[in-house]
N, C-alpha and C positions, 0 to 999 in steps of 0.2 A: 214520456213527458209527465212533470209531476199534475198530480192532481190539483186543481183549482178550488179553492173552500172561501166561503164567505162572513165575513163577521157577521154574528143574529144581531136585530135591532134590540133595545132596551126591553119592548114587546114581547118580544119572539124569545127574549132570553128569560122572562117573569113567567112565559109559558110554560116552555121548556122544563123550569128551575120545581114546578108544583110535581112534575113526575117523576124525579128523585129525591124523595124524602132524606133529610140528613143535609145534603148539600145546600153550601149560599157561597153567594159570590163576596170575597173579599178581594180587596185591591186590586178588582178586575179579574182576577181570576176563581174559576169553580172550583169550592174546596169541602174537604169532608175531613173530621178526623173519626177513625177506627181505634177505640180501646180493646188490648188484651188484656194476658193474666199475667203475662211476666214479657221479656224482651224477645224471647227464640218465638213467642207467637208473634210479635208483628214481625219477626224476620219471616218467619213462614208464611204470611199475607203479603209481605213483598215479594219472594218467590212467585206465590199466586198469579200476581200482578204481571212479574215482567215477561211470560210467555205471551199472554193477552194484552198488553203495551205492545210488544213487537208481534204478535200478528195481526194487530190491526193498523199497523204504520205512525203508531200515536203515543209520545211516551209524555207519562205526567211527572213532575217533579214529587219525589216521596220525600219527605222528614223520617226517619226512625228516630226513637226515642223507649225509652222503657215503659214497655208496654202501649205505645201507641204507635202511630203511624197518620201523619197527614199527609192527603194525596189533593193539590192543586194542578188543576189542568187550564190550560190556554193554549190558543194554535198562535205560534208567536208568527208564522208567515202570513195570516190576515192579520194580525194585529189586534186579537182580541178573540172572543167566544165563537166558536162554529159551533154545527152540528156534530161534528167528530168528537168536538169535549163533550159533548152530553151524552151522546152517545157510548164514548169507553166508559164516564160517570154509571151511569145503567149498569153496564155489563161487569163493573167493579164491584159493585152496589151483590148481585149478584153469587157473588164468591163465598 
């Protein structure tokens, strides 16, 4: 049975949003952009990325680009912010 996740209130999302420096919410969704030095480093921060997207059941939409990389996450089955986006936020944050 899938898991059940809750969309955070506006509250709960302004909390949340102070304990990952970098990230703000744009058009609803949690978003961060990561600059490198050239393009093979944001492809190597995407690699990063997709083991820890997939083993936490949670994949965010990447942008590549030269030299950069933005990562927007929402849980589209609430229909907006859970603790899952903030949470892979963290653990990305980390990398």
């Amino acid at each position: 049975m899938p898991e059940t996740v809750t969309q955070l209130s506006n509250d709960e999302i302004a909390e949340r949003l102070r304990s990952i420096p970098g990230w703000e919410i744009k058009d609803g969704k949690l978003t961060k952009a990561f600059t490198f030095d050239d393009f093979m480093g944001a492809v190597r921060f995407v690699d990063r990325i997709a083991p820890l997207a997939e083993s936490e059941g949670h994949h965010p939409d990447l942008r590549v680009s030269w030299g950069r990389v933005v990562v927007e996450l929402t849980t589209h089955s609430a229909g907006g912010l859970t603790a899952k986006d903030f949470k892979l936020a963290s653990l990305i944050g980390k990398l």
